[in-house]
C-alpha positions in Angstrom: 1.5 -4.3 29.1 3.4 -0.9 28.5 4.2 -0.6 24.7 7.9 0.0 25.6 7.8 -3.6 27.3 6.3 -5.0 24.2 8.6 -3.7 22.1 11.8 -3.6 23.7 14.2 -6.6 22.2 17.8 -7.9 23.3 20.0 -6.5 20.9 21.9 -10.4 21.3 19.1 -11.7 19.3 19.6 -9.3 16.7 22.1 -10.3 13.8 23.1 -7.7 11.1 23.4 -8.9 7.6 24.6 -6.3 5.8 23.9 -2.0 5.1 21.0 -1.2 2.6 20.7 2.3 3.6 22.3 5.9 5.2 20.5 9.2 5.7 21.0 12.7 7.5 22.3 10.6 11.1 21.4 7.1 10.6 21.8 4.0 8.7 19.5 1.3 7.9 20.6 -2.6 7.8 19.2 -5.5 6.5 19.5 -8.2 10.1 17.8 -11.3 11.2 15.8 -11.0 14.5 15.9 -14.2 16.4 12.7 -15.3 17.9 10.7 -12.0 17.1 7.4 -11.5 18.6 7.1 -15.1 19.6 8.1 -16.6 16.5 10.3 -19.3 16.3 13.8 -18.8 14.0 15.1 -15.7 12.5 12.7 -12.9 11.0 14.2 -10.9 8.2 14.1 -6.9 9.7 15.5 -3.8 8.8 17.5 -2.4 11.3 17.7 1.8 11.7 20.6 2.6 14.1 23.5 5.8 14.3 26.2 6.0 11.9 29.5 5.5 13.4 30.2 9.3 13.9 26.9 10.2 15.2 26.6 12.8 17.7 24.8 13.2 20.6 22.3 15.3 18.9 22.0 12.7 16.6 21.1 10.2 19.3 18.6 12.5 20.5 16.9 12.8 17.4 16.4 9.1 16.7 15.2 8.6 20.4 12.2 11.6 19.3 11.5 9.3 16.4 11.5 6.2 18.3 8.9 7.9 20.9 6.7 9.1 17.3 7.0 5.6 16.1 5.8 4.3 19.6 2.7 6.8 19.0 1.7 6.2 16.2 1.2 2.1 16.3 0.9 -0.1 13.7 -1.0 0.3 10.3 -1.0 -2.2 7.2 0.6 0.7 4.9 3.1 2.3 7.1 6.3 1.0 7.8 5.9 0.7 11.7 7.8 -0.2 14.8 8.3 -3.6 15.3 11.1 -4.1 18.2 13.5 -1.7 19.4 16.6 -1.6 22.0 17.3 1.3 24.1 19.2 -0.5 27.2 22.7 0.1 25.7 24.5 3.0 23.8 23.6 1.5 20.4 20.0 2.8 20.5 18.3 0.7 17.2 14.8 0.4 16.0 13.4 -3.0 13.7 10.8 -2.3 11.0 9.5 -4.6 8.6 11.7 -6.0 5.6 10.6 -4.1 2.7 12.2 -6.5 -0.3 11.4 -4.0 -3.4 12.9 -1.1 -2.1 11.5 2.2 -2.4 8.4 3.1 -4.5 10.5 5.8 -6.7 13.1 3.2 -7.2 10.4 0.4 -8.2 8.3 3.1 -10.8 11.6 3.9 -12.4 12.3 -0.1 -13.0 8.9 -0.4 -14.5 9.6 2.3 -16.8 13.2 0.7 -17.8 11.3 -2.9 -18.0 8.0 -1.8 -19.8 9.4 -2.0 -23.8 10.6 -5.2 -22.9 8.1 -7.2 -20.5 4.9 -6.1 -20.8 3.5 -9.0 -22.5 5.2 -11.3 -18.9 3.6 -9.0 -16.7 2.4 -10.2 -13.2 2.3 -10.0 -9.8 6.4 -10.5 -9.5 7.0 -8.4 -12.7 7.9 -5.3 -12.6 6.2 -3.8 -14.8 3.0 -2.0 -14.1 -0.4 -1.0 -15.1 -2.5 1.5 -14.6 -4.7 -0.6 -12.2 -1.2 -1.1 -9.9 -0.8 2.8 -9.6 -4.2 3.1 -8.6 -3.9 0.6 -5.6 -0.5 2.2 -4.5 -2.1 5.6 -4.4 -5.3 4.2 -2.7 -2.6 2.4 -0.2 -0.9 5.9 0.5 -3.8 7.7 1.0 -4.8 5.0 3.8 -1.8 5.4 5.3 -2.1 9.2 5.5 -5.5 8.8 6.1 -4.5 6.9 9.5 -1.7 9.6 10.1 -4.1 12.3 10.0 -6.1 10.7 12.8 -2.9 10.5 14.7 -2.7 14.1 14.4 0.9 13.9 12.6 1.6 15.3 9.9 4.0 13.9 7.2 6.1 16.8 5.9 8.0 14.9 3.1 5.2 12.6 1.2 6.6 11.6 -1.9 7.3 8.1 -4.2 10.9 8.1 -2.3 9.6 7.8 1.3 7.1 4.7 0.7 8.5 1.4 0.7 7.0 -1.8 -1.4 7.3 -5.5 -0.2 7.2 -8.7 -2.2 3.4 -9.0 -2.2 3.4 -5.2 -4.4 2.1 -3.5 -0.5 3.0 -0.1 0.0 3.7 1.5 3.5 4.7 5.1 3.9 8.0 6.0 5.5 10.1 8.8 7.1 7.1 10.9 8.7 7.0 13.2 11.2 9.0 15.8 9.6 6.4 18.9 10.0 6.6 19.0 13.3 10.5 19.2 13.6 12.6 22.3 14.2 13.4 23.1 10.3 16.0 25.7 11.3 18.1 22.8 12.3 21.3 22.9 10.2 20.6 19.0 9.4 17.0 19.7 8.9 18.1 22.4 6.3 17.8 20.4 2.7 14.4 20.5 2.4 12.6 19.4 -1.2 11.3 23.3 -2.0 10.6 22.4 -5.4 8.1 20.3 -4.3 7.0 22.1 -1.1 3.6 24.0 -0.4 4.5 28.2 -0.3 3.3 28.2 3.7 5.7 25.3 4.4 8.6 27.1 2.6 7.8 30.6 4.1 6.8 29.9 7.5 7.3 26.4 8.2 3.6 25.3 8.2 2.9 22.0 7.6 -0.9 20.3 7.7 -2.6 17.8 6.1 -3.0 20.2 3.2 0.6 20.5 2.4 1.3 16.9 2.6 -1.5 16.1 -0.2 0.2 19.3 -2.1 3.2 17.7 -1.6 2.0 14.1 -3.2 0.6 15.5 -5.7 3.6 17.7 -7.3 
């Protein structure tokens, strides 16, 4: 069957619990998906749709990332495309729930905690050990690994842009970003501190620059 059959789901089934998220044109909720790829009950989801004053450019853009998403498929460390609706004016994509939040967010909670908790330290804790950075890294660099082969590159790799679920698995987020128009008014804050000098100057983006990128 065609991907976009597979994936398409009635936005009545969908139930919104509550905003976790906003960025440049959309906003990201936390919703319960009712009888999600066969599964009996709710599934906890997030849920990317418009803001409330988006405008049609804005629509446009999240329908190019909905056909990237499409693309790209389903890997075990990014966050990928699980559902989406695009029979009514409130276009909306479902990814998985990611539970811990961002990967800068969770390092920066580990530091807070580490004075305090190392001694209770375990797979719910939040502190970490060395051997946990190592398998996040090694998690990333599948995921961008997989991305490569896809021929996309990232554009924006960095701790803010993967997402960590209860079980401590990494997926990497918001890619696709080197091959957008960057003279796009919206598309105009870009992280330059932590850019590669043929990204900044010209707009380049490659595989290189997104392991430049990771690694500032």
């Amino acid at each position: 069957m065609p991907i976009e059959i597979l994936l398409e789901f009635p936005k009545e089934k969908v139930h919104q619990k509550g905003i976790i998220g906003e960025g440049t044109f959309g906003k990201v909720a936390k919703a319960e998906a009712w009888g999600l790829a066969g599964i009996e009950g709710p599934t906890i989801v997030a849920l990317k749709t418009l803001k409330d004053n988006a405008t049609g450019e804005d629509r446009k853009r999240l329908l190019d990332e909905l056909g990237l998403l499409k693309n790209i498929g389903r890997h075990k460390h990014i966050l990928s495309l699980v559902g989406c609706c695009t029979k009514t004016d409130d276009v909306y994509m479902l990814f998985d729930y990611m539970e811990l939040g961002n990967l800068q967010q969770y390092l920066r909670k580990s530091r807070e905690c580490i004075a305090t908790d190392y001694l209770e330290a375990g797979e719910t804790s939040p502190v970490l050990t060395s051997g946990d950075l190592i398998i996040f890294a090694g998690q990333v660099a599948s995921a961008m690994e997989y991305l490569s082969s896809k021929k996309c590159v990232h554009g924006d790799l960095a701790a803010r842009n993967v997402m960590v679920n209860g079980g401590r698995i990494c997926k990497v987020t918001n890619f696709g970003r080197g091959s957008r128009v960057h003279n796009n008014a919206k598309e105009g804050s870009l992280r330059v501190r932590w850019m590669a000098p043929e990204a900044i100057k010209a707009s380049e983006f490659s595989t290189k620059s997104d392991v430049g990128h990771w690694a500032s």
